[in-house]
N, C-alpha and C positions, 0 to 999 in steps of 0.2 A: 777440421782439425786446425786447431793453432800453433805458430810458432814458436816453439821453447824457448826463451831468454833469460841470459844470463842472470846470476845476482849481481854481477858487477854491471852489466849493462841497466840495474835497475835501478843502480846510482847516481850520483854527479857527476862521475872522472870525465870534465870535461876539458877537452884540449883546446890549445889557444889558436884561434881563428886566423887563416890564412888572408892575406892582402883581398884575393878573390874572395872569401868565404865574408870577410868584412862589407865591399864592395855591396854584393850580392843582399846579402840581408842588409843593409842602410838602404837598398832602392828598393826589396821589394817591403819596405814599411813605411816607403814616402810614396806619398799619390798628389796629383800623378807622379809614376817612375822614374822620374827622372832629376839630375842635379850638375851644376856646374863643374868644370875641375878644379874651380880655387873652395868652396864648399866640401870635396871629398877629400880634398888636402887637407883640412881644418878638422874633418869629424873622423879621420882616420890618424890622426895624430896621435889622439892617448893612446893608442894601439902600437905604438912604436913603428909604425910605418911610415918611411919616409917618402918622401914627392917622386925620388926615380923611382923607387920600388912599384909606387901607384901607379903612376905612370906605365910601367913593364907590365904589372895587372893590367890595366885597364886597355893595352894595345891587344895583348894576347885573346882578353877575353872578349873584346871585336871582332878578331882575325876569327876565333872559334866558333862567333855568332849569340854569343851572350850578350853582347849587348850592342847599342845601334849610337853612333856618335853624329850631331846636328853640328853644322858649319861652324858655330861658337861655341865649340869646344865644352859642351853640353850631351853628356853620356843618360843612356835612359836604358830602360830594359829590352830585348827583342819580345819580339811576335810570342817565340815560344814561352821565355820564362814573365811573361803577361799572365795566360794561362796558369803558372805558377802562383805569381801571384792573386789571381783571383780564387784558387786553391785556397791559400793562405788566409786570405779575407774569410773566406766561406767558415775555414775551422777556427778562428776567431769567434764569429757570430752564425754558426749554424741554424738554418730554421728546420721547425719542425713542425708538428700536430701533432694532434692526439690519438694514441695508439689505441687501436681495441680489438688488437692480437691477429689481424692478417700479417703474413711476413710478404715480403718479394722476394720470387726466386727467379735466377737466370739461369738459365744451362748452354751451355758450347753447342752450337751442334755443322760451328764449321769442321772440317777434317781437312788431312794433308796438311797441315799448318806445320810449321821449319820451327827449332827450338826458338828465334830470336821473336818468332810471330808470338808464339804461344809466353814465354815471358810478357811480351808488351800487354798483350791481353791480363794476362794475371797481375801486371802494375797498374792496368787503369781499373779493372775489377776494384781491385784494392782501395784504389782512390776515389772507387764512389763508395765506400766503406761497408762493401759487400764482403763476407766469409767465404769457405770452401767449406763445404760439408763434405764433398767427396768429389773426386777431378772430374771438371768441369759442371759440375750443379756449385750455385752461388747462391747466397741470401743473408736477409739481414730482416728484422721489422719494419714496416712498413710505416715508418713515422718522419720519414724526410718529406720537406719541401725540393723535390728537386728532380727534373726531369731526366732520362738518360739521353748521354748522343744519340743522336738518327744512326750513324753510320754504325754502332755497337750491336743495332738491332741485326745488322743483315749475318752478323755471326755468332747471335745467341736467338733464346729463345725467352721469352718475359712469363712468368707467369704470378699469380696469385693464392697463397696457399696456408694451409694451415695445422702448419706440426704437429703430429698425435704427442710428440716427446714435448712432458712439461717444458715451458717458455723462458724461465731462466736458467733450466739444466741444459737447455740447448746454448743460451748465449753464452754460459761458462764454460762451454766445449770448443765455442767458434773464437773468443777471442781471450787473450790475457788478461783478464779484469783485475787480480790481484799485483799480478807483473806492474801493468800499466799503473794501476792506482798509487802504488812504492814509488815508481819516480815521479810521478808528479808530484807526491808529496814530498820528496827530498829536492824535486825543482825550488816548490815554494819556498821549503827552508832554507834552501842551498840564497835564496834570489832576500830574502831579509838578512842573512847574516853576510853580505855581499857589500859594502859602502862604493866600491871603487868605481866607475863608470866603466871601464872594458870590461872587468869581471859582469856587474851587470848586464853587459850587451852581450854576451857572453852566452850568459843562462836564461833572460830572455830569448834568444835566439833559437838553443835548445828548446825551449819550451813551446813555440812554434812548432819548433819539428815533433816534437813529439802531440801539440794536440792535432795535429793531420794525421795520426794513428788513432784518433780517440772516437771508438766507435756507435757515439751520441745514440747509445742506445733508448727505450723510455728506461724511465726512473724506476718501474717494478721490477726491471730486469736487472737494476746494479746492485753490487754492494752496496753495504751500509756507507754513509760518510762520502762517499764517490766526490774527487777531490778536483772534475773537471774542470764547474762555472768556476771556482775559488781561481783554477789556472788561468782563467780567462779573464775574472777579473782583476789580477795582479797585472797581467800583459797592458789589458786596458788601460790601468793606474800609471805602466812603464810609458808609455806613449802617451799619456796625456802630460808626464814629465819633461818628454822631450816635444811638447810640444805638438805633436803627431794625433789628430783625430781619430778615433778607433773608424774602420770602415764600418759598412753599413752592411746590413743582413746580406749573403751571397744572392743572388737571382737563381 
């Protein structure tokens, strides 16, 4: 079962990017992650952010463990949000193969697990852009290139299988497709009728986040029109603007 989502959340209303939330997305779209402080001075400016503000960001989000600061004054990502962005890369340029209708399913079959266990579980579920069919059974089509963690194994179970329920009535059950397709396509429009560079950085950024929910299904399984590669390729176009190499297929 999928997540009901707003019609406002399927909009643009997007709010203006905090000091940290600036910070954060300018490192995880520079590779390597990392940049000088007279450099994030300079590219946090149109943002109306000034040098203490960054500053007060960028001490805080050290002390928190966002990010890791080198003798010369040379801030880069932590350990964990690397990770992130390697995320990130991957829903840029996800790979795949060719589907010919096996799905993968996982199912739970640790117990005893404490609510914060069993959320974490259901955030990384999520993040290998597996569904819930019902608590604890997972799945999705079997067309990613992309191996699961070792350590995921020892609390599920993997299997290989093949839904009696027609194959795109199951994936219009498991995920938003019509939800999802609406903002992306008001991304794209929101992102041409956009001139400003922080507006732009803006809706760029959303647009990231939102194609890490984009459940790269095969192409028999979406709607018409499915407005993904288009998101993809505008990002691409955004970052070859600024200069920024799209990364290269996730491993």
């Amino acid at each position: 079962m999928h997540m009901n989502v707003s019609a406002e959340a399927a909009g643009t209303d997007l709010r203006p990017l905090s000091a940290r939330s600036v910070v954060l997305s300018l490192l995880l779209g520079t590779h390597p992650p990392e940049l000088p402080v007279k450099d994030l001075v300079r590219l946090v400016e149109p943002f109306g952010i000034g040098g203490s503000t960054l500053r007060a960001a960028l001490s805080r989000m050290t002390a928190s463990g966002d990010l890791r600061r080198t003798d010369d004054a040379v801030y880069g990502l932590s350990e964990r949000l690397l990770t992130r962005q390697r995320r990130q890369d991957e829903a840029v340029r996800p790979r795949t193969r060719a589907w010919h209708g096996d799905w993968e399913m996982l199912v739970v079959t640790a117990s005893g697990r404490g609510p914060a266990e069993r959320a974490d579980l259901r955030t990384r579920l999520t993040a290998l852009r597996l569904a819930e069919l019902r608590e604890g059974v997972w799945l999705r089509p079997a067309n990613l290139v992309r191996a699961l963690p070792a350590d995921l194994l020892t609390t599920t179970e993997s299997y290989t299988c093949r839904p009696a329920r027609p194959a795109p009535e199951l994936a219009a059950s498991l995920w938003p497709l019509t939800t999802w397709s609406a903002r992306a396509r008001a991304l794209l429009a929101r992102a041409a009728e956009s001139p400003l560079p922080p507006d732009r950085f803006t809706v760029f950024a959303a647009a990231v986040r939102h194609l890490l929910t984009d459940p790269v299904l095969p192409p028999e399984l979406l709607p018409p029109d499915w407005p993904a590669d288009r998101l993809r390729a505008a990002y691409a176009a955004y970052r070859a603007e600024l200069g920024e190499p799209t990364p290269p297929p996730g491993d």
